[in-house]
C-alpha positions as CSV (number, residue, x, y, z in Angstrom):
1,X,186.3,177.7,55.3
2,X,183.4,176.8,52.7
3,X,180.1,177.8,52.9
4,X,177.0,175.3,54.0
5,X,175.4,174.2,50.5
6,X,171.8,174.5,51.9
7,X,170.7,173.1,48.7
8,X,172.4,170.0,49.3
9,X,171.7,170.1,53.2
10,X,167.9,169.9,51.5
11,X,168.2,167.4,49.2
12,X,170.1,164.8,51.5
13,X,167.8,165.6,54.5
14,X,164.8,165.1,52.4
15,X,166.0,161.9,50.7
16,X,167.4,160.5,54.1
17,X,164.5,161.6,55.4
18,X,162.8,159.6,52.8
19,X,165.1,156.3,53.4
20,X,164.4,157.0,57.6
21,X,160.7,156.8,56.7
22,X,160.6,154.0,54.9
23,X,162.7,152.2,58.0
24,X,160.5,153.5,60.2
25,X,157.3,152.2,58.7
26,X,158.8,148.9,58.4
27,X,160.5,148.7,61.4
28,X,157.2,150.1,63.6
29,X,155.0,149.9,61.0
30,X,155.5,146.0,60.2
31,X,157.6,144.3,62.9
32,X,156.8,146.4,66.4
33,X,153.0,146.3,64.9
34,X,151.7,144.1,67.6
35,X,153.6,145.9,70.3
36,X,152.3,148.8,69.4
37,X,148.6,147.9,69.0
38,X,148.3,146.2,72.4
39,X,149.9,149.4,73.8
40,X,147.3,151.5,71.7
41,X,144.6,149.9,72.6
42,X,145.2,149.8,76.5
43,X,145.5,153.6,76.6
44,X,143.0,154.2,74.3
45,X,140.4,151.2,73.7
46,X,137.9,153.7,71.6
47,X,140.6,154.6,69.4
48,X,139.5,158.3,70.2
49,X,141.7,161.1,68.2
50,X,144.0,158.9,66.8
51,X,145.2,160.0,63.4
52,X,143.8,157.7,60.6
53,X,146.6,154.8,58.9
54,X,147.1,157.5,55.7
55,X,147.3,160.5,57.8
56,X,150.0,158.7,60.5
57,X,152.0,156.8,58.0
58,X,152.5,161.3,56.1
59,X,152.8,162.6,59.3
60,X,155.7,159.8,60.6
61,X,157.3,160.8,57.1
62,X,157.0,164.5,57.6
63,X,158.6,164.2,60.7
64,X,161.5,162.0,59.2
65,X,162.2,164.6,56.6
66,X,162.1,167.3,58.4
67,X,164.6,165.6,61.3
68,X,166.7,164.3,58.2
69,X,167.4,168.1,57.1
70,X,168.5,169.4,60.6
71,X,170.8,166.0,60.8
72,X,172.6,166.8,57.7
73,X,172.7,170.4,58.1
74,X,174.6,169.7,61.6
75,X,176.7,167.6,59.5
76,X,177.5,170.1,57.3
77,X,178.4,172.4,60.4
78,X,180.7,169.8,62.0
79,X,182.1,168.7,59.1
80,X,185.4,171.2,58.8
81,X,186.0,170.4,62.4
82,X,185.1,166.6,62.1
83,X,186.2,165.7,58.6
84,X,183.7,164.4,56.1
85,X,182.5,161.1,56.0
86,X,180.8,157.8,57.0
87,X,182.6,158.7,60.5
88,X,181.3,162.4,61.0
89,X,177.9,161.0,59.6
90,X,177.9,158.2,61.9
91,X,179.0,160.5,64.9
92,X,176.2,163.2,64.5
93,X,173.6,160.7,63.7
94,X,174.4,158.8,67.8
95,X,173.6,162.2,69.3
96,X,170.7,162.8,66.9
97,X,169.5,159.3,68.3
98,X,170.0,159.9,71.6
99,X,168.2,163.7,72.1
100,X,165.4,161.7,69.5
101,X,165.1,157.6,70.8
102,X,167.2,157.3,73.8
103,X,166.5,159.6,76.4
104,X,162.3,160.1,75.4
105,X,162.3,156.2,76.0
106,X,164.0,156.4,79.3
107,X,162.2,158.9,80.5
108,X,159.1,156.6,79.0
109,X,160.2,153.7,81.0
110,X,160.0,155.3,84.3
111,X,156.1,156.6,83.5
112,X,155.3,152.6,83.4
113,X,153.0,153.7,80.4
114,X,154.5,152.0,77.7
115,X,155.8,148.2,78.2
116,X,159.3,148.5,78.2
117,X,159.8,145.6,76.0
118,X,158.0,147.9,73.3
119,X,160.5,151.0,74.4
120,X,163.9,149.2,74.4
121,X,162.6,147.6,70.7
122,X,161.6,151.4,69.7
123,X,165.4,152.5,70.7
124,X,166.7,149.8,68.9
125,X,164.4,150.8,65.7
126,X,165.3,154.3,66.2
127,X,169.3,153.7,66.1
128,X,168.5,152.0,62.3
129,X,166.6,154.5,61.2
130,X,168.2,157.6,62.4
131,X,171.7,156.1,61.3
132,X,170.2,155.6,57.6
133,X,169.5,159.0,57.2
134,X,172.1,160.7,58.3
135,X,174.7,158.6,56.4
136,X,172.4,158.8,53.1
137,X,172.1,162.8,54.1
138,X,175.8,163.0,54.5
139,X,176.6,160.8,51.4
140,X,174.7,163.0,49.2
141,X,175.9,166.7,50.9
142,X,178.4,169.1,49.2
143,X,180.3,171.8,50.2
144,X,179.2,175.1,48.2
145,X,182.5,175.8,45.8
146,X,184.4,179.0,47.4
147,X,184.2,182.2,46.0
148,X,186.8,184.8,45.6
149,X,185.2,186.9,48.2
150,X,184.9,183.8,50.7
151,X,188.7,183.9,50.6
152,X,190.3,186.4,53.1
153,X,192.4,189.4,52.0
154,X,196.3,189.3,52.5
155,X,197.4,192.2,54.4
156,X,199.4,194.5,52.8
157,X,201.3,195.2,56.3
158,X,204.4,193.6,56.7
159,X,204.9,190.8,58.8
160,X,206.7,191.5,62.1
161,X,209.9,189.3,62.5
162,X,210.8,188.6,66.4
């Protein structure tokens, strides 16, 4: 079995991280806007402690990135078992979206805080952008070439017949 390339994990967790951030700010940023706003603003009408456009739109990245890396890098870990490609990517991606979109908006929609219109929109978002990550991530990841010494020894012992 090859090793994980964690250079590669890093580089296509950072730029599907990238591509996820960039679908998220549309997607939230641009489309669900409104949504979110009239939500915002009936929690918290001052607008008390909430992070500035520049610092929300870094920190929404951040968290892309750094969710982007653990997606591929659980790619990379099921990929001798699940086979590599679109598939696997695809595969790993739906659980990633579940554990990240699905289930917090569920548990969301029983609070009553949050309209669900804007929650069932925000799962629907989610599924776009967590899907383009983790098939840019997983286009982009390697294996690490196999050494000599990842190889296993042959035993010298002869082989049993029976």
């Amino acid at each position: 079995m090859r090793k994980i390339s964690y250079s590669r994990v890093v580089l296509g967790g950072f730029i599907g991280g990238l591509v996820a951030g960039f679908l998220d700010w549309f997607l939230n940023g641009v489309v669900l806007f409104r949504y979110w706003m009239d939500n915002a603003n009936r929690l918290n009408p001052s607008g008390h402690n909430a992070a500035s456009p520049p610092a929300l739109i870094v920190g929404i990245f951040l968290i892309c990135i750094v969710g982007n890396i653990l997606i591929t890098w659980v790619y990379a870990a099921v990929r001798p078992r699940l086979g590599a490609g679109m598939q696997t990517a695809v595969r790993v991606g739906l659980v990633a979206w579940g554990l990240a979109f699905l289930l917090p908006n569920a548990a969301w929609s029983l609070t009553g805080i949050f309209s669900r219109h804007l929650l069932l929109y925000d799962v629907l978002a989610g599924i776009c952008v967590i899907l383009s990550g983790a098939v840019v991530g997983a286009a982009l990841y390697k294996e690490a070439e196999s050494t000599s010494a990842d190889q296993p020894v042959p035993s010298k012992a002869p082989h049993a017949v029976g």
